[in-house]
C-alpha positions as protocol buffer text, in pm:
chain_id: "A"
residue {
  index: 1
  type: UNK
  ca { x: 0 y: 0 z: 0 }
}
residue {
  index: 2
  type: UNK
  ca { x: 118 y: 326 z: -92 }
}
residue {
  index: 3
  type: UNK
  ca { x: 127 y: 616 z: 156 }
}
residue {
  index: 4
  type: UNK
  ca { x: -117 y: 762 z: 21 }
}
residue {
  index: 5
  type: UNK
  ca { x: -354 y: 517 z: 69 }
}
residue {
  index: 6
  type: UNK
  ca { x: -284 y: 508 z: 449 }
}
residue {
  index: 7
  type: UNK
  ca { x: -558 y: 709 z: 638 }
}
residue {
  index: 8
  type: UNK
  ca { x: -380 y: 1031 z: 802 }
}
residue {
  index: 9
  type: UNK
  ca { x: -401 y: 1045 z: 1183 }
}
residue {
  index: 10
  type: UNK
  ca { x: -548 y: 1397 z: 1115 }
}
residue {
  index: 11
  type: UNK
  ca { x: -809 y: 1263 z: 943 }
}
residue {
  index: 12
  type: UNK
  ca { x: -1112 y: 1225 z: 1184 }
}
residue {
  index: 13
  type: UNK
  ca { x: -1455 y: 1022 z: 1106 }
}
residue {
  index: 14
  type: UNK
  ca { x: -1787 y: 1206 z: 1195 }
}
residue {
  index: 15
  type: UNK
  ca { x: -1987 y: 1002 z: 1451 }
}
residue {
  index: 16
  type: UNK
  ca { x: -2340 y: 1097 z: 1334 }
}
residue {
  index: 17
  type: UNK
  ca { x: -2404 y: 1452 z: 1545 }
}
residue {
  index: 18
  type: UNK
  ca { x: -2748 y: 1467 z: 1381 }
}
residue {
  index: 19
  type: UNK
  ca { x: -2851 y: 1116 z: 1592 }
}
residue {
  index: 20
  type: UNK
  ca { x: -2709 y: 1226 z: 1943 }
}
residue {
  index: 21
  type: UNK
  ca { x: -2917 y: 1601 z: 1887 }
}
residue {
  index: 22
  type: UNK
  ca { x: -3217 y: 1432 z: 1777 }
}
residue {
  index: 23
  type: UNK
  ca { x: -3159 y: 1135 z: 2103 }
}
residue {
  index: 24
  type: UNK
  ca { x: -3165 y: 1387 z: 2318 }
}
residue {
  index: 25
  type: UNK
  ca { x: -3436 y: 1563 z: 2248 }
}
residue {
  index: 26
  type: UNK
  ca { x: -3700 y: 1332 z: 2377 }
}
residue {
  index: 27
  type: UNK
  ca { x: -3497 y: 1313 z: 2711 }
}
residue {
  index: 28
  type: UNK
  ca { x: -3547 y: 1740 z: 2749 }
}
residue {
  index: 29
  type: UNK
  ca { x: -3971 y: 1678 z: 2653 }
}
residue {
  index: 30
  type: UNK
  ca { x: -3996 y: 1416 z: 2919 }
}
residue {
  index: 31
  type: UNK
  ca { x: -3835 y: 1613 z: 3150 }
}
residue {
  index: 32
  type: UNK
  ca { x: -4092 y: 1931 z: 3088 }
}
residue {
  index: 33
  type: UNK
  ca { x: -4400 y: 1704 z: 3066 }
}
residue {
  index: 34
  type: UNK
  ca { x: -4258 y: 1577 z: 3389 }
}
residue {
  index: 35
  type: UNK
  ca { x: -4192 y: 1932 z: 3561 }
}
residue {
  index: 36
  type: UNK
  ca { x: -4574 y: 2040 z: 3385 }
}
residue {
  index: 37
  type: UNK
  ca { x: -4695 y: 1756 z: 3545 }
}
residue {
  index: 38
  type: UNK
  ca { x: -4579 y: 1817 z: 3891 }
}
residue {
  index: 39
  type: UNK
  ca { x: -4635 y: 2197 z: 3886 }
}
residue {
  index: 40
  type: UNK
  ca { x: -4996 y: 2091 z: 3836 }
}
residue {
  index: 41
  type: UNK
  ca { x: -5030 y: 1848 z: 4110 }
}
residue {
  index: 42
  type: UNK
  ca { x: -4856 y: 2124 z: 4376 }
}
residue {
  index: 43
  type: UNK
  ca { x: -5140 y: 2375 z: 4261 }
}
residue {
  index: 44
  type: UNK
  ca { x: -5416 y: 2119 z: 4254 }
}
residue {
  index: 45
  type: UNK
  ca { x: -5300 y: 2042 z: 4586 }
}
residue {
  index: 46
  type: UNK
  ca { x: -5266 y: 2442 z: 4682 }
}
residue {
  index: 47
  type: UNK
  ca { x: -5620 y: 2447 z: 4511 }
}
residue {
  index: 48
  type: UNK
  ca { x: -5774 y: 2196 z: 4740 }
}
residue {
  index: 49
  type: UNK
  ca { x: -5628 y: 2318 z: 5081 }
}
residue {
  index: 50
  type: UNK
  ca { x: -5778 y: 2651 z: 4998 }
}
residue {
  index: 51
  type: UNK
  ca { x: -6095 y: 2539 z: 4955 }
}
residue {
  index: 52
  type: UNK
  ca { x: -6077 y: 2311 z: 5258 }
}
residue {
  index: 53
  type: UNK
  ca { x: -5943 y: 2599 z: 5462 }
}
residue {
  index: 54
  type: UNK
  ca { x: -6233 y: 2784 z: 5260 }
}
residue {
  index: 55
  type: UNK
  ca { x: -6527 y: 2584 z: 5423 }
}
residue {
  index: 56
  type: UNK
  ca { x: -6384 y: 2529 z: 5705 }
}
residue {
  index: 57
  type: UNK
  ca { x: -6360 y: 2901 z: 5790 }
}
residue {
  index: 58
  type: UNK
  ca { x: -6710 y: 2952 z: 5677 }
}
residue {
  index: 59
  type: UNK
  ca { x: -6787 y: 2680 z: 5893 }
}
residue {
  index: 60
  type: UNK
  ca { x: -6686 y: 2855 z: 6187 }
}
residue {
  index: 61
  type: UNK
  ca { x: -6836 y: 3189 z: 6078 }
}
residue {
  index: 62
  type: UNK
  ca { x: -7156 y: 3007 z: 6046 }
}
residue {
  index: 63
  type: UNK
  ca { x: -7120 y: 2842 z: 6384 }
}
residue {
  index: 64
  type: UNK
  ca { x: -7042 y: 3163 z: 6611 }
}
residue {
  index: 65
  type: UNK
  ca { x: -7303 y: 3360 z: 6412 }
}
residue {
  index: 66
  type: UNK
  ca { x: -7629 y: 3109 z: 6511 }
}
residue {
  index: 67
  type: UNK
  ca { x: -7448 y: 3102 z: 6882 }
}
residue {
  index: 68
  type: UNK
  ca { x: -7469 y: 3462 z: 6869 }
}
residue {
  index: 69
  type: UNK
  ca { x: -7822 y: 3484 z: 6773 }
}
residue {
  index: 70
  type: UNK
  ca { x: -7949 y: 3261 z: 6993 }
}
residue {
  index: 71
  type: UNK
  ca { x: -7830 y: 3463 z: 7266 }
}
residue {
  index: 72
  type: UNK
  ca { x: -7918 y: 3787 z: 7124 }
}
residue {
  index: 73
  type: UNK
  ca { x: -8279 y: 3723 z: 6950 }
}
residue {
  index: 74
  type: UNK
  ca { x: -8606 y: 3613 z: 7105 }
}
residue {
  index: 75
  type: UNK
  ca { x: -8532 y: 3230 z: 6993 }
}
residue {
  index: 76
  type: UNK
  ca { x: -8740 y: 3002 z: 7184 }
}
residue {
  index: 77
  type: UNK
  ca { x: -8561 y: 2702 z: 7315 }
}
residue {
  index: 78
  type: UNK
  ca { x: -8485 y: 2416 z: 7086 }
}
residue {
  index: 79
  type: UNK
  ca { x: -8558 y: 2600 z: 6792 }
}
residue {
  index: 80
  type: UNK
  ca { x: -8364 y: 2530 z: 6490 }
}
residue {
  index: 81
  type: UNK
  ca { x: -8134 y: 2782 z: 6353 }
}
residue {
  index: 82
  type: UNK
  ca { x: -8007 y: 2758 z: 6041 }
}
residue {
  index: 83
  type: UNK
  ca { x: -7735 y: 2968 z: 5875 }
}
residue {
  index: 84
  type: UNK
  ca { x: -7583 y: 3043 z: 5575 }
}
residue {
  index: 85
  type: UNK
  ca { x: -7260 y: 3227 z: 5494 }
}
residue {
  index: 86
  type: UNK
  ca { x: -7281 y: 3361 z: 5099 }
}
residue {
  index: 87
  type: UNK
  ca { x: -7004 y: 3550 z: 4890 }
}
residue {
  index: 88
  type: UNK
  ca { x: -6720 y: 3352 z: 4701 }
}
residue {
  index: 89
  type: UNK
  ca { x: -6432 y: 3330 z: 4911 }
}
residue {
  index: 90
  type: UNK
  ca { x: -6484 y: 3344 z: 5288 }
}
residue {
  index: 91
  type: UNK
  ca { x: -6108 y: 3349 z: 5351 }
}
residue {
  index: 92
  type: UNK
  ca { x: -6124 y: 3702 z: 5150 }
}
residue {
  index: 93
  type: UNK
  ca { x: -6447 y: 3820 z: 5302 }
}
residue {
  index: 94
  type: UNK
  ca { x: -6259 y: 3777 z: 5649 }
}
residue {
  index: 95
  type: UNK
  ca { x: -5969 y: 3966 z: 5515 }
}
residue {
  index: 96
  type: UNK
  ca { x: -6146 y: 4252 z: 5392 }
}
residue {
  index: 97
  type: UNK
  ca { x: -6324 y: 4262 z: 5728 }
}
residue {
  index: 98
  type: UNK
  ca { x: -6680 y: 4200 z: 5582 }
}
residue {
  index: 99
  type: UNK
  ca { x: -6898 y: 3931 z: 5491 }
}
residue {
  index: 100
  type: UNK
  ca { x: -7141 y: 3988 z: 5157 }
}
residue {
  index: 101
  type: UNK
  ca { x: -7467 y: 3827 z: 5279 }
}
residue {
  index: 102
  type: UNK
  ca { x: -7571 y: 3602 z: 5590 }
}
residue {
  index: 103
  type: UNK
  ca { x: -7907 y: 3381 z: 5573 }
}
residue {
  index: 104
  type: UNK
  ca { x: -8055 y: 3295 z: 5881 }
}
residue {
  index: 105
  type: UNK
  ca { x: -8389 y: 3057 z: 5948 }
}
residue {
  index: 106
  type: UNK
  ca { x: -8525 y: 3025 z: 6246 }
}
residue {
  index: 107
  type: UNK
  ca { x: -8865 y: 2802 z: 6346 }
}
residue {
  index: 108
  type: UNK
  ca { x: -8936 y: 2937 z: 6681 }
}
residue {
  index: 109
  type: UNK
  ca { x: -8898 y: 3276 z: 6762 }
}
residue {
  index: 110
  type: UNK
  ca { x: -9185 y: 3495 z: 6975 }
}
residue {
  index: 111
  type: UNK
  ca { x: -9258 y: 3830 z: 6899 }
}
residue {
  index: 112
  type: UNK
  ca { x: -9468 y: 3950 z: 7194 }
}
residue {
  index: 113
  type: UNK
  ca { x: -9845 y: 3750 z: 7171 }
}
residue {
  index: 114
  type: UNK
  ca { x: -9686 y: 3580 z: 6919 }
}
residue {
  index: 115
  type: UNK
  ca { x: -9483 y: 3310 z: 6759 }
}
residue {
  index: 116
  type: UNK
  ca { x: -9364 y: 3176 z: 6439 }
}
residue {
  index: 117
  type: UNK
  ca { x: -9080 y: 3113 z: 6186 }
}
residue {
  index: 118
  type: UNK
  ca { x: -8833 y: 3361 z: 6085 }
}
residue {
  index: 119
  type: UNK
  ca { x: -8580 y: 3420 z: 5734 }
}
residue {
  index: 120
  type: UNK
  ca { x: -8336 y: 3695 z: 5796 }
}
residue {
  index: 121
  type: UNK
  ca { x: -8108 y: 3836 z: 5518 }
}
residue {
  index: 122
  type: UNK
  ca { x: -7823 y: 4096 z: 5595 }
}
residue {
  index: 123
  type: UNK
  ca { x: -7620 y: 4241 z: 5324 }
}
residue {
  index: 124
  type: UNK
  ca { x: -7204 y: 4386 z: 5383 }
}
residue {
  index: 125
  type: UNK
  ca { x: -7187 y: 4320 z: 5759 }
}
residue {
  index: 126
  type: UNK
  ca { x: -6912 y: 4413 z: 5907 }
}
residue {
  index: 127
  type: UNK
  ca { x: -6681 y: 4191 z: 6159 }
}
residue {
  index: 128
  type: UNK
  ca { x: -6629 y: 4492 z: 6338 }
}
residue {
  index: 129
  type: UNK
  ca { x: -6969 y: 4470 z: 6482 }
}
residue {
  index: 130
  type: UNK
  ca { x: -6955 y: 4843 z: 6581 }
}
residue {
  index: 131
  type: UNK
  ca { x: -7024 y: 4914 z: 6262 }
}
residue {
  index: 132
  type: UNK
  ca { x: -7349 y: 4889 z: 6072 }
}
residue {
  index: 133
  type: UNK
  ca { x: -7427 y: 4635 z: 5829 }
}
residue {
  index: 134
  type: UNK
  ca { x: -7556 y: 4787 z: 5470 }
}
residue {
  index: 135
  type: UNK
  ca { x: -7944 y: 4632 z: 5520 }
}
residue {
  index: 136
  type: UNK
  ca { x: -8076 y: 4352 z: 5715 }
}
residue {
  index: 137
  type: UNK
  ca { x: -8439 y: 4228 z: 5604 }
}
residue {
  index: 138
  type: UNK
  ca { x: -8624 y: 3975 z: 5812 }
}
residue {
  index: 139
  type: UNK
  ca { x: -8985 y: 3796 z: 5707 }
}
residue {
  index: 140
  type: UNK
  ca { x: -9176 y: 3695 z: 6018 }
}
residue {
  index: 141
  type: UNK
  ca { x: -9445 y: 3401 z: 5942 }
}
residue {
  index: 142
  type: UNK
  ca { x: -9714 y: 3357 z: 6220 }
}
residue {
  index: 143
  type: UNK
  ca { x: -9899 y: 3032 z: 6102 }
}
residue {
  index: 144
  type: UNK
  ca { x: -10317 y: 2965 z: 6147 }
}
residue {
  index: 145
  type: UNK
  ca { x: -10301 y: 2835 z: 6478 }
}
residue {
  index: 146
  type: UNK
  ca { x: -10117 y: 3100 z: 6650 }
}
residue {
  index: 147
  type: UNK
  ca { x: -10371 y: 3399 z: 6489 }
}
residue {
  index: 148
  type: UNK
  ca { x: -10572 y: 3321 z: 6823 }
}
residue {
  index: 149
  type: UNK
  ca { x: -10348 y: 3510 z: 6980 }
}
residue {
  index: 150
  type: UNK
  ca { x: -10449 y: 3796 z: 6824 }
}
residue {
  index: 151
  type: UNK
  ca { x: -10808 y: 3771 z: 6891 }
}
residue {
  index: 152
  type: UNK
  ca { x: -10859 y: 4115 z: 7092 }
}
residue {
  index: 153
  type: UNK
  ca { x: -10689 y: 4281 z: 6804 }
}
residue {
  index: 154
  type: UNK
  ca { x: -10833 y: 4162 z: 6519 }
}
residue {
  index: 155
  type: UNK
  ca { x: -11179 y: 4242 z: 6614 }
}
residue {
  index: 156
  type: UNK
  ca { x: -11419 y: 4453 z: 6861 }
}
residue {
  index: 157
  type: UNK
  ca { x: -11606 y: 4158 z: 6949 }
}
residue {
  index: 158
  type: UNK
  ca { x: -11567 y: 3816 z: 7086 }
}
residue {
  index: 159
  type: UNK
  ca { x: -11525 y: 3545 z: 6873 }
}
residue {
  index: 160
  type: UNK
  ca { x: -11582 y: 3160 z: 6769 }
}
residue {
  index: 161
  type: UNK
  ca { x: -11304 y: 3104 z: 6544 }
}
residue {
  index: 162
  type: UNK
  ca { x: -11007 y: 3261 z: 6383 }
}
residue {
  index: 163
  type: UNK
  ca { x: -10870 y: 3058 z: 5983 }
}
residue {
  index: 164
  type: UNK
  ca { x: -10698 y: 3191 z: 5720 }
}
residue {
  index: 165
  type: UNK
  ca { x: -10900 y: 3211 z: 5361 }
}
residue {
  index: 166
  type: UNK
  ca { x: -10702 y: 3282 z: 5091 }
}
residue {
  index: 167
  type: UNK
  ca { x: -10568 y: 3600 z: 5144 }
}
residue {
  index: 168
  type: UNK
  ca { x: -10759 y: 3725 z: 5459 }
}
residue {
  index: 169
  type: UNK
  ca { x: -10788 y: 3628 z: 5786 }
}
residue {
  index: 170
  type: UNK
  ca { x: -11128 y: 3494 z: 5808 }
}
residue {
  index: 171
  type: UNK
  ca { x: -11323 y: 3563 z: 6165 }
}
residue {
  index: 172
  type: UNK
  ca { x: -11624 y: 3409 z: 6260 }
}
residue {
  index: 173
  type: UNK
  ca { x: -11872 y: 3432 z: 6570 }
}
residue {
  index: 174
  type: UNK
  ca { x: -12276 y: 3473 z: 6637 }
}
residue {
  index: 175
  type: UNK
  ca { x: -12416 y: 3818 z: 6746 }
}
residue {
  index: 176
  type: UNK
  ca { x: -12754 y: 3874 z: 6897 }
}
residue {
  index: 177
  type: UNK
  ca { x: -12995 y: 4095 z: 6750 }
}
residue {
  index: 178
  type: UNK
  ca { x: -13336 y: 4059 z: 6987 }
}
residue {
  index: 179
  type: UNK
  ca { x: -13180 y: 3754 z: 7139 }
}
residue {
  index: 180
  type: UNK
  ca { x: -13163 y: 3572 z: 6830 }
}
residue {
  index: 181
  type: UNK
  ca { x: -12813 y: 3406 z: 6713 }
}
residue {
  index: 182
  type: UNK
  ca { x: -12678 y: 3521 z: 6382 }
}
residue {
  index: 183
  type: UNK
  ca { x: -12369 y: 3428 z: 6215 }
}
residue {
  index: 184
  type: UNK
  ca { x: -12164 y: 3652 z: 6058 }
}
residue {
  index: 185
  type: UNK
  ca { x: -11821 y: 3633 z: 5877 }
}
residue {
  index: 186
  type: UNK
  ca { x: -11538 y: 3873 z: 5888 }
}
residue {
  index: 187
  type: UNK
  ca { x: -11261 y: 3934 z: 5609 }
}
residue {
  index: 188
  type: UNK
  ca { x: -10984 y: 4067 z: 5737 }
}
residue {
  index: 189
  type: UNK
  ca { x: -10720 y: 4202 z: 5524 }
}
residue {
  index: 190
  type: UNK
  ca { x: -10340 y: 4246 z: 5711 }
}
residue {
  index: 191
  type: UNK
  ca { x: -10149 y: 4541 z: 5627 }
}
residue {
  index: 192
  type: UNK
  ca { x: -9921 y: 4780 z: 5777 }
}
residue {
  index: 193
  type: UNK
  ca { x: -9917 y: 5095 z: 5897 }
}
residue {
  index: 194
  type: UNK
  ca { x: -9736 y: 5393 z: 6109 }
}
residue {
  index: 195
  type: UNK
  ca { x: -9525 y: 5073 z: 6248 }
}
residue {
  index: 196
  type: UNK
  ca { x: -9832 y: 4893 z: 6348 }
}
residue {
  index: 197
  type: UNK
  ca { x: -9988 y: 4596 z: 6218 }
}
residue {
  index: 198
  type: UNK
  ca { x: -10373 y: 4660 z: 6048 }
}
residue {
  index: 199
  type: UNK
  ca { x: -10655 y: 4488 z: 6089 }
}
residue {
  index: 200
  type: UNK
  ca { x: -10923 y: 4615 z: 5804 }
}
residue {
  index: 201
  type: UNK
  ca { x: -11240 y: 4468 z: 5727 }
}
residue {
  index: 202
  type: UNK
  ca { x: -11237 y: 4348 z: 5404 }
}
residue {
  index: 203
  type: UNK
  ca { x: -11613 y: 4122 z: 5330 }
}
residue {
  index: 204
  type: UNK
  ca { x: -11895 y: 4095 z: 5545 }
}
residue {
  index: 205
  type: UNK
  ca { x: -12129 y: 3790 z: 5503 }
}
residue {
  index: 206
  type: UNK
  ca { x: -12465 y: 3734 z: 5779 }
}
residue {
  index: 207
  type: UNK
  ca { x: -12601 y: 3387 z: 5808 }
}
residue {
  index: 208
  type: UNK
  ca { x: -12362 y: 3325 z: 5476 }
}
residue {
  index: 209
  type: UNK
  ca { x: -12472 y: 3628 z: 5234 }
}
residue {
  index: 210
  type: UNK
  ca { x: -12235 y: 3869 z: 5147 }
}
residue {
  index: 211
  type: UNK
  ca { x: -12338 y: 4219 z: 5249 }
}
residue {
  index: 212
  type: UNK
  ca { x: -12193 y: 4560 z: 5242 }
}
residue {
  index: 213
  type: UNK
  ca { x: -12075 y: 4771 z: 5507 }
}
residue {
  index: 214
  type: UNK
  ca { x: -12424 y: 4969 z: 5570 }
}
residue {
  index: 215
  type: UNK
  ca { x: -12635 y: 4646 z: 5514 }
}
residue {
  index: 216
  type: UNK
  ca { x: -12424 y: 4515 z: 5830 }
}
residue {
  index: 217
  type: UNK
  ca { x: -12491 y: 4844 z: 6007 }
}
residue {
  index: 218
  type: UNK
  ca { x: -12895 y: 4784 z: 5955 }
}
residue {
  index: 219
  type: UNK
  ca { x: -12900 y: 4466 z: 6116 }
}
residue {
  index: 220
  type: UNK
  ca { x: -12651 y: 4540 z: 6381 }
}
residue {
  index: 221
  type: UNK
  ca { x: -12765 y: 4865 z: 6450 }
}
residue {
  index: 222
  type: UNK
  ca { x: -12483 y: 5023 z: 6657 }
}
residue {
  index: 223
  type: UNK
  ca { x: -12294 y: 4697 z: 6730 }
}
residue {
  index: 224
  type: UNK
  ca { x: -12197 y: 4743 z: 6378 }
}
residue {
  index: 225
  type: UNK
  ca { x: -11893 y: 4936 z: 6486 }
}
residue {
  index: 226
  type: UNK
  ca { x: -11718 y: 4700 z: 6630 }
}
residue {
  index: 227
  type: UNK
  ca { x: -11690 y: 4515 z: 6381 }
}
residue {
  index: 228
  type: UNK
  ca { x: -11652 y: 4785 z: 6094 }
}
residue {
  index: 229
  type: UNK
  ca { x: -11353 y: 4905 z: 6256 }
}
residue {
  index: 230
  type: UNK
  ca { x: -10977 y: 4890 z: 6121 }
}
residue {
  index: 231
  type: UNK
  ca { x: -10799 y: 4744 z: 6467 }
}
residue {
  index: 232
  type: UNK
  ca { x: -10412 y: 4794 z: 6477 }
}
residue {
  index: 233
  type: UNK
  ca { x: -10135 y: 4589 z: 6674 }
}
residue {
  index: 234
  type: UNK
  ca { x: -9822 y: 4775 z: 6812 }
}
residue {
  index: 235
  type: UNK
  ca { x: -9498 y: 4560 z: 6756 }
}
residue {
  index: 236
  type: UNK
  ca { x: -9206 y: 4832 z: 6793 }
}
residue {
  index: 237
  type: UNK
  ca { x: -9172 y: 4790 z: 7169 }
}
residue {
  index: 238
  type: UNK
  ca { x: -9082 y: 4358 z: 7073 }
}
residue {
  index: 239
  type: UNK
  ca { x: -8837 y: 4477 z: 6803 }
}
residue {
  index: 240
  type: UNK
  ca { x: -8489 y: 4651 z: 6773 }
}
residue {
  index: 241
  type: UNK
  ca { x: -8539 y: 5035 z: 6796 }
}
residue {
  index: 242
  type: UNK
  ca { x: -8384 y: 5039 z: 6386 }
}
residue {
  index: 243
  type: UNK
  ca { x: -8641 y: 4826 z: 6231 }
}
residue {
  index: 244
  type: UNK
  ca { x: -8941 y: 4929 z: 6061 }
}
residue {
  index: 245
  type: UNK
  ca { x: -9264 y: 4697 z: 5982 }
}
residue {
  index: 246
  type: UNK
  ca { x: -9249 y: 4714 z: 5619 }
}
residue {
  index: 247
  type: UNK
  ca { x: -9579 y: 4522 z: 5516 }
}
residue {
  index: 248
  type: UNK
  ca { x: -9813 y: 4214 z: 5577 }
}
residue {
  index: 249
  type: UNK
  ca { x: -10016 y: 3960 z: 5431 }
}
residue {
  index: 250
  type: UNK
  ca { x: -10106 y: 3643 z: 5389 }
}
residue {
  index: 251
  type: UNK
  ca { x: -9895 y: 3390 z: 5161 }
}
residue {
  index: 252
  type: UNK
  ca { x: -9921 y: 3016 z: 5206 }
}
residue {
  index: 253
  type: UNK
  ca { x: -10173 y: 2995 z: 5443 }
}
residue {
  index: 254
  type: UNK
  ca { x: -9948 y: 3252 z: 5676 }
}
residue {
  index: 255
  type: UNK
  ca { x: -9956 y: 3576 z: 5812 }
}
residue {
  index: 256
  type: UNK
  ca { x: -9593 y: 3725 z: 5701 }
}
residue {
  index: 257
  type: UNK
  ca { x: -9452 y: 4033 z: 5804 }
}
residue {
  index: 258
  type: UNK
  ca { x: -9198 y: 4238 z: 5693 }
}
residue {
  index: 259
  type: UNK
  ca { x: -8939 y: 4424 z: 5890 }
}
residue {
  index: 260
  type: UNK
  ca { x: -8596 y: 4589 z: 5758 }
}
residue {
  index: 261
  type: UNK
  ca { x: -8360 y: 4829 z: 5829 }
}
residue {
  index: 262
  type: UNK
  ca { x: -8089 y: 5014 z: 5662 }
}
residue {
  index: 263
  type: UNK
  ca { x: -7754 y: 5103 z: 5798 }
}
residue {
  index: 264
  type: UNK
  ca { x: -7816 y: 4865 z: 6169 }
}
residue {
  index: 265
  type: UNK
  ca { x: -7540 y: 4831 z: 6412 }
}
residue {
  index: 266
  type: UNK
  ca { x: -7583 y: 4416 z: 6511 }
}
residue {
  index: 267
  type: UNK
  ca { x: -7435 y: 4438 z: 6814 }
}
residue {
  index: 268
  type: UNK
  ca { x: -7593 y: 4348 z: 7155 }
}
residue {
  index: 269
  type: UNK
  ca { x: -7641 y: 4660 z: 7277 }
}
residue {
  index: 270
  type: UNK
  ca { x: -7766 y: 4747 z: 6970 }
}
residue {
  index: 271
  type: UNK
  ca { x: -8046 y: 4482 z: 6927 }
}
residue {
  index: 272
  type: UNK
  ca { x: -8161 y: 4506 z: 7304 }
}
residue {
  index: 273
  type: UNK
  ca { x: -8256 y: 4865 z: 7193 }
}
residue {
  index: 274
  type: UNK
  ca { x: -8632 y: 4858 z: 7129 }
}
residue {
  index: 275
  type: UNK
  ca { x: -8866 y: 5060 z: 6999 }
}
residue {
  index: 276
  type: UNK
  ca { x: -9181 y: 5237 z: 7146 }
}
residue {
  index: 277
  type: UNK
  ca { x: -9522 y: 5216 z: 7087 }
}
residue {
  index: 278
  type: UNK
  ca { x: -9796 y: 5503 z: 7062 }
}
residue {
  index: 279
  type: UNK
  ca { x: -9913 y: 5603 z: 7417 }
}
């Protein structure tokens, strides 16, 4: 062999850079599917204890607050309370010092003469309970049975029985005219006014005929008035001095009133603040 045949020492043989590049390049995807992959998991898992620590703080809030009423509200014993915490984050409502809306039920609470169910609603309350929420409405449902209650307000006379018909409050009794017994029926529409609950006449019937006003008046003669008149029930002096009695009427076979207040201060000394009532 000729020198020139014999491979130089200088001479060097590629060994295929191309296929070591394109080896390697898999290795460097796995490796970021892998890091994707696990930087997902951490925030799923970030995700999770957030909402965990999410519900468990409303939880709590939820907790204290039906303590709190309890205490502070004209709940009868037993009664069940229950409460709900809205807005989207409660770990951000208690960092902003403020919770968007609170729901609160309540089967058993008395109002004076009376008792029933209520459903609360306040709106941008404060945790700084020195401060007043933005609006707090409550709906107060007195059902059938406890309308007896009521009796010496709802009417001038005595009476036989109290029901609710549709959307009055239907009374019923006998009066004597020359010693003889006749039935008559009462309609009694609710309604609200000056801060007292109303009491107005609404349909007559005698011996189960309708009848006007002065066709009532002719057969009761002056015993008439009693029953013509619109009676009224005082409930400021059983309620916190900053509510108002908003309405009434009848809705599912209920008497439901309406209270609310604007700009209340919910603390204790607050709510044991009641109104008055006319002398």
């Amino acid at each position: 062999m000729s020198s020139d045949d014999t491979p130089s020492m200088r001479d060097t043989v590629p060994l295929n850079p191309t296929g070591a590049e394109s080896s390697s390049a898999p290795t460097a995807t796995r490796r970021r599917r892998v890091l994707a992959a696990v930087v997902g998991i951490v925030l799923a898992l970030i995700a999770v204890v957030l909402v965990i620590a999410d519900n468990v703080a409303r939880t709590i809030v939820r907790d204290a607050i039906a303590s709190e009423l309890v205490t502070a509200l004209p709940i009868e014993r037993g009664s069940e309370v229950a409460v709900k915490v809205g807005g989207f984050s409660m770990l951000a409502q208690l960092a902003a010092g403020r919770l968007e809306r609170i729901d609160v039920s309540a089967d058993a609470v008395d109002f004076g003469q009376i008792s029933g169910a209520a459903d609360a609603v306040a709106t941008g309350v404060p945790l700084d309970r020195s401060r007043p929420a933005d609006a707090v409405t409550i709906n107060f449902s007195v059902p059938e049975d406890e309308l007896v209650n009521l009796a010496d307000n709802l009417s001038g006379i005595p009476l036989d029985t109290i029901s609710i018909d549709g959307d009055e409050i239907l009374l019923e009794t006998d009066v004597r005219v020359f010693g003889i017994p006749i039935p008559i029926s009462i309609g009694i529409a609710p309604g609200a006014a000056d801060g007292q609950l109303t009491f107005d006449p609404n349909s007559l019937s005698v011996s189960q005929a309708t009848v006007t006003a002065e066709q009532l008046r002719r057969v009761l003669g002056p015993g008439a008035g009693a029953v013509l008149e619109t009676r009224a029930f005082c409930i400021a002096e059983f309620l916190p001095e900053a509510f108002t009695l908003e309405s009434a009427d009848i809705r599912r076979n209920e008497l439901v009133v309406k209270l609310a207040a604007d700009t209340v201060i919910l603390s204790d000394e607050a709510l044991q603040q009641v109104g008055a009532c006319p002398a």
